[in-house]
C-alpha positions in Angstrom: 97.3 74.4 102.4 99.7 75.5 99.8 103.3 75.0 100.4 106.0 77.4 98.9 107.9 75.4 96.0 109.3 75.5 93.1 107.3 77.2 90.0 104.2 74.8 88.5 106.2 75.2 85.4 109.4 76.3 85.0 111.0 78.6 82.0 113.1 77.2 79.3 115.0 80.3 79.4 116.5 81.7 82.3 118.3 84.3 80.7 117.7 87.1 78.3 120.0 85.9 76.0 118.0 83.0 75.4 115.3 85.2 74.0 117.5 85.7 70.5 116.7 82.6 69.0 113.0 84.1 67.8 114.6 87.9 68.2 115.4 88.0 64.0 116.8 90.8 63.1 116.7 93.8 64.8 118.0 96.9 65.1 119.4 99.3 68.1 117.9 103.1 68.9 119.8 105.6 66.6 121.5 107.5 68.8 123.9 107.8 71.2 124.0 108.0 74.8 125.6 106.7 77.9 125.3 102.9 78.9 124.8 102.3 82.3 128.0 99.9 84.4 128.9 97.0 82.2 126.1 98.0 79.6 129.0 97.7 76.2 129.0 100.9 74.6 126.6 101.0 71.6 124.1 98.0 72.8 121.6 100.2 73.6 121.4 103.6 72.2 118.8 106.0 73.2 118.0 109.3 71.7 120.1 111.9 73.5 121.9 115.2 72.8 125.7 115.6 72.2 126.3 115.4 76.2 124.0 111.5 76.0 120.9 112.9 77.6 119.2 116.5 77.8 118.3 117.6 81.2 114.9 119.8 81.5 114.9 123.4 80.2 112.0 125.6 81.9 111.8 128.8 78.9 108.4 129.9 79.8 106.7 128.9 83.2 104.6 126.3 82.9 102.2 126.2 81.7 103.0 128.6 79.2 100.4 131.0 77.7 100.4 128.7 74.5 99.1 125.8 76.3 97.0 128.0 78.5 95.4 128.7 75.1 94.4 125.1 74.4 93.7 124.4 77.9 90.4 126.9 77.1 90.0 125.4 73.7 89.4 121.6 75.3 87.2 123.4 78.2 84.8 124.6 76.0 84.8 121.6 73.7 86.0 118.2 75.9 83.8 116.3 78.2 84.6 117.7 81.5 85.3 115.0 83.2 88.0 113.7 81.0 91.5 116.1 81.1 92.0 118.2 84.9 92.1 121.4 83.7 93.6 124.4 86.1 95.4 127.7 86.0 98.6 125.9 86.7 97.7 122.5 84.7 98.1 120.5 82.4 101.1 121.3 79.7 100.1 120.0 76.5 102.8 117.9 74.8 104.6 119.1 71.2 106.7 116.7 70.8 109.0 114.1 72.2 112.8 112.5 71.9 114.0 109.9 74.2 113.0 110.2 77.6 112.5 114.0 76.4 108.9 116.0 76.2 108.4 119.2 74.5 105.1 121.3 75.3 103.5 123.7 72.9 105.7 126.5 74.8 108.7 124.9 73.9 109.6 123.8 77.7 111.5 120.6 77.6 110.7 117.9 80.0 111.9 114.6 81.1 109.0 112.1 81.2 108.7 109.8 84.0 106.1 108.3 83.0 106.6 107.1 79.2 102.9 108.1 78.8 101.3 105.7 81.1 104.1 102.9 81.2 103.9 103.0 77.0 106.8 104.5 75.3 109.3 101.7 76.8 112.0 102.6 74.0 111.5 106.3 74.1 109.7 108.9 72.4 109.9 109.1 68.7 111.6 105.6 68.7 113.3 105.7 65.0 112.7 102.1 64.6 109.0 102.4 65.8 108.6 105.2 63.2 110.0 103.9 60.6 107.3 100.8 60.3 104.6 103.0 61.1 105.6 105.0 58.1 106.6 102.0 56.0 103.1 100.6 57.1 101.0 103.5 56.3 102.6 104.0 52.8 101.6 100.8 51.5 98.3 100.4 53.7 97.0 101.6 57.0 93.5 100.4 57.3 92.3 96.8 56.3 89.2 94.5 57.5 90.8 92.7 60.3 88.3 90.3 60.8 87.3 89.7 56.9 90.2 90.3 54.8 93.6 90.7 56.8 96.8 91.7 56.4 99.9 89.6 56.6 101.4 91.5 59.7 98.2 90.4 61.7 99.5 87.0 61.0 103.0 88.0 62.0 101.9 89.3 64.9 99.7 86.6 66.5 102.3 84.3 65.5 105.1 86.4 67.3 103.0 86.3 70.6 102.6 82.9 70.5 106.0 82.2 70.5 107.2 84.6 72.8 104.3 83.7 75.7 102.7 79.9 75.4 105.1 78.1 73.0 108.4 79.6 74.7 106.8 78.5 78.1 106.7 75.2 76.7 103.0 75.2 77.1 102.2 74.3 73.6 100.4 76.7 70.9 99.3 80.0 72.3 96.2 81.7 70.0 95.4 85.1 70.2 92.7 87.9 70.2 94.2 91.5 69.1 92.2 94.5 70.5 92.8 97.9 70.6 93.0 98.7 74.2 93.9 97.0 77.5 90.5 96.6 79.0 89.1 94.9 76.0 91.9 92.5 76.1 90.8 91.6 79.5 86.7 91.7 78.5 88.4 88.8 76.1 90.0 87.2 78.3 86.2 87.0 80.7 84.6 85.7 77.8 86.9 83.0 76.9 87.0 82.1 81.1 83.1 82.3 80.5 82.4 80.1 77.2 85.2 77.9 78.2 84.1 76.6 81.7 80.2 78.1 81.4 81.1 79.7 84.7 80.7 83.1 85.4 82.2 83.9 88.4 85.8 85.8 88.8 87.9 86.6 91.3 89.7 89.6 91.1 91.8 91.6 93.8 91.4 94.7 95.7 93.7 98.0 94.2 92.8 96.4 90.7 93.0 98.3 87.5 91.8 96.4 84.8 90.4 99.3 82.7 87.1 101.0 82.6 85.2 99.2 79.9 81.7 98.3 81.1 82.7 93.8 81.1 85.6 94.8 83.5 84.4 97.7 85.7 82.9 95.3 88.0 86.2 93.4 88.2 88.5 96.5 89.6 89.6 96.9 92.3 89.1 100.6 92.7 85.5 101.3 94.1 85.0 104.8 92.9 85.5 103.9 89.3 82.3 101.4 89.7 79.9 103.5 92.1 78.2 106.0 89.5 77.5 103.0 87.7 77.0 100.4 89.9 73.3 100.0 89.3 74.0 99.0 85.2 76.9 96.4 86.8 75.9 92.1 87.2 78.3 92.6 89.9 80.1 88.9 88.9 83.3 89.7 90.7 84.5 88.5 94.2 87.4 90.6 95.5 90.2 88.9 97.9 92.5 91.4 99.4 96.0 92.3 97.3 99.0 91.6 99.1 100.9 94.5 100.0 103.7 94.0 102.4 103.6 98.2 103.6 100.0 98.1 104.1 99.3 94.2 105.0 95.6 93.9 104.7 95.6 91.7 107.6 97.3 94.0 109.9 100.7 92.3 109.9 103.2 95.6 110.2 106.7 93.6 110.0 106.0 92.1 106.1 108.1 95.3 104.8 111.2 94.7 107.3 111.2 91.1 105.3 112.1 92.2 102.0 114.5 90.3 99.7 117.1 91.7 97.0 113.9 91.4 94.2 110.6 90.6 95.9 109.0 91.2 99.2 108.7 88.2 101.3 105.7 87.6 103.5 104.3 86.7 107.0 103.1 82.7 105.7 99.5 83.6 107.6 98.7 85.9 105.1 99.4 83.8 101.9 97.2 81.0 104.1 94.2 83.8 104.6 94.1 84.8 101.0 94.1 81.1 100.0 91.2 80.3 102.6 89.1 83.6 101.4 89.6 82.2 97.2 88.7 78.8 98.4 85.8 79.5 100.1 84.5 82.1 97.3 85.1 78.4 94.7 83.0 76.6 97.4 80.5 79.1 97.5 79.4 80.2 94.0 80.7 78.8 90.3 84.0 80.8 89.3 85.5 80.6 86.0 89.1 82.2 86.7 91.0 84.1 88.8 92.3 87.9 87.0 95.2 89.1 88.5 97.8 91.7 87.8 101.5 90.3 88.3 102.5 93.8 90.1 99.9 96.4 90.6 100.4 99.7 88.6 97.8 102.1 89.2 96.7 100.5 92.2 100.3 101.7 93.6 103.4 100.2 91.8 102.5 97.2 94.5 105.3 94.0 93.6 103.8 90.9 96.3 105.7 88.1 97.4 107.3 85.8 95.6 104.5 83.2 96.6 101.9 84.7 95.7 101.3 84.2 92.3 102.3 80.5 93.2 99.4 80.2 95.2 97.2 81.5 92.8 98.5 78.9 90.3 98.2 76.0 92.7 94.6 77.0 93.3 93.9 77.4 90.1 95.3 73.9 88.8 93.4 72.6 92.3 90.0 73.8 91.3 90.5 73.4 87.4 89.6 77.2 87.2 91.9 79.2 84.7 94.3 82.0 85.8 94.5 85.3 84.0 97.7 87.5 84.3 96.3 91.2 83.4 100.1 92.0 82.3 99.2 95.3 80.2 101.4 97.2 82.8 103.9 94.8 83.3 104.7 93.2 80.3 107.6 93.3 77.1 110.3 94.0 80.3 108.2 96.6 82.1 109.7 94.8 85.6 112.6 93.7 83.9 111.8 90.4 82.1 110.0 90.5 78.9 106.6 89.2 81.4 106.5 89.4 84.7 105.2 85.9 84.5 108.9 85.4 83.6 110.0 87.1 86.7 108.3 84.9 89.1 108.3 81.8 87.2 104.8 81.3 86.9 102.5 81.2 84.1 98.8 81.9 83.4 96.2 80.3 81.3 95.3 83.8 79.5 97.4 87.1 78.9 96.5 89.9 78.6 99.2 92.3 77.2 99.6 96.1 75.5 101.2 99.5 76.1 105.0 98.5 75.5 103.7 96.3 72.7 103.7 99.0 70.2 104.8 101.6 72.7 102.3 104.0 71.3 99.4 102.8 68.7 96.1 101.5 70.4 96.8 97.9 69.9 96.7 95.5 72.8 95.7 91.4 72.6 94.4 88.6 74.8 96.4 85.5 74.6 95.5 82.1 75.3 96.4 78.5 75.9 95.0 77.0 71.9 92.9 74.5 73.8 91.1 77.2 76.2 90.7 79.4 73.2 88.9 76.9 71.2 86.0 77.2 73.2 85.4 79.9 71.0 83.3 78.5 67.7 84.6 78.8 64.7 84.0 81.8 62.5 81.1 81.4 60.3 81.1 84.5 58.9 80.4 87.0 61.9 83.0 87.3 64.9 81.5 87.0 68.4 84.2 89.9 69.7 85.2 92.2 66.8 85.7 95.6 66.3 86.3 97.7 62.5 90.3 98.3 64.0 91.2 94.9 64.5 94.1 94.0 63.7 95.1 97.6 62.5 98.1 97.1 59.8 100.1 100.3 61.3 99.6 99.2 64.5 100.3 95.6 64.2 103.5 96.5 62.4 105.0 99.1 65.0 104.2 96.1 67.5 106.5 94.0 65.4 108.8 96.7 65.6 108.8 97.2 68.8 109.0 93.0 69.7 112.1 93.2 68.0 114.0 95.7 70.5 112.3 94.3 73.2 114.1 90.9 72.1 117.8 92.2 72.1 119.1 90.1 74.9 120.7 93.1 77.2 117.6 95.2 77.0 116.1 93.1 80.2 119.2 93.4 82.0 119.3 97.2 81.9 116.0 97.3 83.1 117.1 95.3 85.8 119.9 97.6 86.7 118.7 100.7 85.8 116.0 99.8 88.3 117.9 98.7 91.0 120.0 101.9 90.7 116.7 103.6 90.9 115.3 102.0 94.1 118.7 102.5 95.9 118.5 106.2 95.1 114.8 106.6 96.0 115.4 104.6 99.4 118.4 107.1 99.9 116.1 110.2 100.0 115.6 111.1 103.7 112.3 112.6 104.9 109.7 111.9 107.3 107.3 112.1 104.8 108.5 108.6 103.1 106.7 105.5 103.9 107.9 103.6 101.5 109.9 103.2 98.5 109.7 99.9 96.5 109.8 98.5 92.4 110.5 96.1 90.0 112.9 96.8 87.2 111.6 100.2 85.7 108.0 99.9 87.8 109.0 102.1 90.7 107.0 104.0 93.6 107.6 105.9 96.8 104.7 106.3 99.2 104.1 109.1 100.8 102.7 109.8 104.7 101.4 111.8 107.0 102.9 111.4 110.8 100.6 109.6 111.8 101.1 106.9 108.7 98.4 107.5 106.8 98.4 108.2 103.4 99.7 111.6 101.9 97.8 112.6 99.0 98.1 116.3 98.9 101.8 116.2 99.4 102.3 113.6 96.3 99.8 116.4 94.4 102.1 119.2 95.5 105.2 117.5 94.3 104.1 116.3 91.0 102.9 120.0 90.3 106.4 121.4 91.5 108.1 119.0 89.7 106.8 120.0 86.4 107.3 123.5 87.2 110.8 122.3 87.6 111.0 119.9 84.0 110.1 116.5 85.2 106.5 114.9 84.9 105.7 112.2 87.1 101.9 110.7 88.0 100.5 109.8 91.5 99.4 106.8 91.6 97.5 104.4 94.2 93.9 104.2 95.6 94.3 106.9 98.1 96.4 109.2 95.4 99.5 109.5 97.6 102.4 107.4 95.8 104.7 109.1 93.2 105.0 106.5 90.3 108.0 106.0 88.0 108.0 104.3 84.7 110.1 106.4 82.4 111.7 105.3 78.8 114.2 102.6 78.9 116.4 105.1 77.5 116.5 106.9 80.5 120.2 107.4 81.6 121.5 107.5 85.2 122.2 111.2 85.2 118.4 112.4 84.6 117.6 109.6 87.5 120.1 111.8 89.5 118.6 114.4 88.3 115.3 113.6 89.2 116.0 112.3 93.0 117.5 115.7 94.0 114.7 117.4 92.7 112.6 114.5 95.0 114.9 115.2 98.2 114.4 119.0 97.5 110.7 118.6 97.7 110.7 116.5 100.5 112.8 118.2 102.9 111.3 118.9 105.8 108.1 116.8 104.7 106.6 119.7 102.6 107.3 121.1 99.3 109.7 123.7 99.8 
């Protein structure tokens, strides 16, 4: 049985400040707006108006007759299945500043959801744009897998050091991709031609993606079932930890929560640990793919032991351990990984989104000695694509390495998402199950009276909230928890803001 204990490796750097040493030079947001407590004035600048921040401004109803327009245009001309298209939705975006949105009506928005956890240092990030610009002057295509460019090399040197080499777990080499679910597909592989093993354990509530090498490995069945029948089915799934809905049945793990993580009922961590090890006894597994925190699977953070386990086992049964930290990671929860945040560190990661906060560029990391199981290049690439390596993308990701390296941006996630929490844990209706979050990874689940999950009623409230100016997602498996990842530029006022629109909607347990 695993016993809780210290971390199987513990972090050369404690704080964030110990991050500048490979930070170089880098440069702050352009303009101004207010810090959050203790935050020194001018650290970290967001874009803003002259007041610090812009509030919403509804001209037209939403959605306006503009996007209305292009909402018929896609209908006629977009795979159906791809964008939800009603009378009353979507708004199509126009431009963006800060934690601001624009639509193609000229409403004005504040985005809580920094496009799918992505534009970490707001919209139209000058420093983002200007190396995308720089980038694209000189060159913004190149054979990434033949000839290169010298930011690829930057790049895959930068993630070395900031994952495997600052863990003091030696070199770190690296696979870029242009999308999160082909940085896990790499990940599988190198599990795969590294042990010859194909098994994987993966977790329910899992998003990895919906490329055909990870759709078996979700945890989300309704992505898989239309195409179950082209699917090896290679994945064993083990129950996710989450302390509101126990998966055991344990109803008190919620009550037990700690000032960052969820602590947990110590017969759960023992089932989930007796489930993995029977699944290793039973058929030959490669690695175990986790997320750190769930995202779409709810904003789910699990105990502090959990990922422990996972290492123990993993080290146990000389199987590797994948963190999936494309949600998570480059201070998402409020450390630059979350691997950082609960002291324990994988064999493989997988990382994107905030990593150029907004080109199609993601990468699979790896331990040099696990990634050598991959031959040598003679000529044609076993896992390639014609973007590799994009130049304009590889340099907004150097870009965007660089803010995410000034030591006080982690602590203002910290606080701005404590400040967060407290608010969303002050909002009072019937209708709340549960409000939880790691720095800026935040959600509140909604339910019915008899505790079951509210779906309609997170539907109704993300639709009158952009009505009102704000966009939010729903997120979990049932479609009933309001998710909240907005720009680290957001500023305590629009998080005001945005929680007395929340309590307004929530009153009585209805939108009202």
């Amino acid at each position: 049985m695993y016993e809780s204990k210290q971390a199987v490796f513990n972090s050369p750097f404690q704080n964030a400040a110990d991050l500048s040493g490979v930070a170089g030079e880098f440069r702050c947001y352009s303009l101004p707006r207010p810090p959050i407590p203790g935050e020194s004035p001018g650290i970290l600048q967001g874009s803003a108006g002259e007041a610090g921040f812009m509030l919403p401004q509804v001209i037209v109803p939403p959605p306006g007759p503009k996007s209305k327009r292009l909402a018929e245009t896609l209908a006629r001309y977009e795979n159906r299945n791809v964008t939800l298209l009603t009378d009353d939705f979507p708004v199509f975006w126009e431009r963006g500043t800060g934690v601001n949105v624009w639509d193609a009506d000229g409403n004005r928005y504040l985005d809580l959801t920094a496009g799918f956890a992505v534009a970490d240092h707001g919209h139209a990030c000058p420093e983002i744009i200007q190396a995308a610009q720089g980038q694209a002057q000189r060159l913004y295509h190149a054979m990434g897998d033949v000839h290169p460019t010298a930011v690829k090399a930057e790049l895959c040197q930068k993630l070395s050091q900031l994952t495997f080499e600052r863990w003091r777990l030696g070199l770190g080499k690296v696979t870029l991709t242009n999308s999160g679910f082909e940085a896990v597909e790499v990940a599988l592989k190198t599990s795969l031609l590294h042990s010859g093993k194909p098994g994987v354990i993966a977790f329910t509530g899992a998003y990895h993606g919906l490329g055909y090498g990870v759709l078996d490995a979700i945890g989300i069945a309704w992505f898989r079932e239309p195409f179950r029948e082209h699917l090896r089915e290679f994945t064993a799934r083990v129950p996710y930890p989450n302390c509101f809905r126990c998966p055991f049945g344990r109803a008190e793990g919620h009550r037990l929560e700690g000032s960052q993580f969820p602590n947990c009922a110590t017969s759960c961590l023992q089932q989930i640990e007796e489930q993995i090890v029977k699944i290793i006894r039973q058929r030959p597994v490669g690695c175990i793919l986790v997320e750190p925190c769930q995202g779409r699977g709810g904003e789910i953070i699990p105990p502090l032991d959990f990922l422990r386990l996972l290492r123990h086992l993993c080290d146990t049964y000389k199987i590797l351990l994948v963190f999936d930290e494309i949600y998570t990671g480059f201070n998402r929860t409020g450390a630059l990984f979350a691997a950082d945040r609960f002291q324990t560190y994988p064999d493989l990661i997988c990382v994107g989104k905030g990593l150029t906060t907004g080109f199609p560029l993601s990468a699979c990391i790896g331990r040099a000695e696990i990634m050598e199981a991959w031959p040598k290049s003679a000529g044609e690439a076993l896992h390639t694509s014609t973007f590799l390596g994009n130049p304009v993308g590889c340099a907004m990701a150097l870009a965007s390495i660089a803010l995410h390296l000034v030591p006080e941006l982690p602590r203002r996630v910290r606080e701005l998402g404590r400040y967060f929490l407290e608010r969303l844990r002050g909002l009072e209706s019937p209708a709340i199950g549960h409000a939880r979050g790691l720095g800026l990874m935040l959600g509140l689940e909604l339910i019915q009276n008899d505790g079951s999950p509210h779906p309609s009623l997170a539907g109704q409230i993300v639709m009158r909230a952009m009505r009102d100016g704000v966009l939010l997602l729903g997120g979990g498996p049932a479609g009933n928890v309001l998710s909240f990842t907005p720009p680290f530029t957001i500023a305590q006022q629009e998080i005001d803001f945005v929680c007395e629109r929340l309590q307004a909607y929530l009153r009585f347990g209805s939108v009202s």
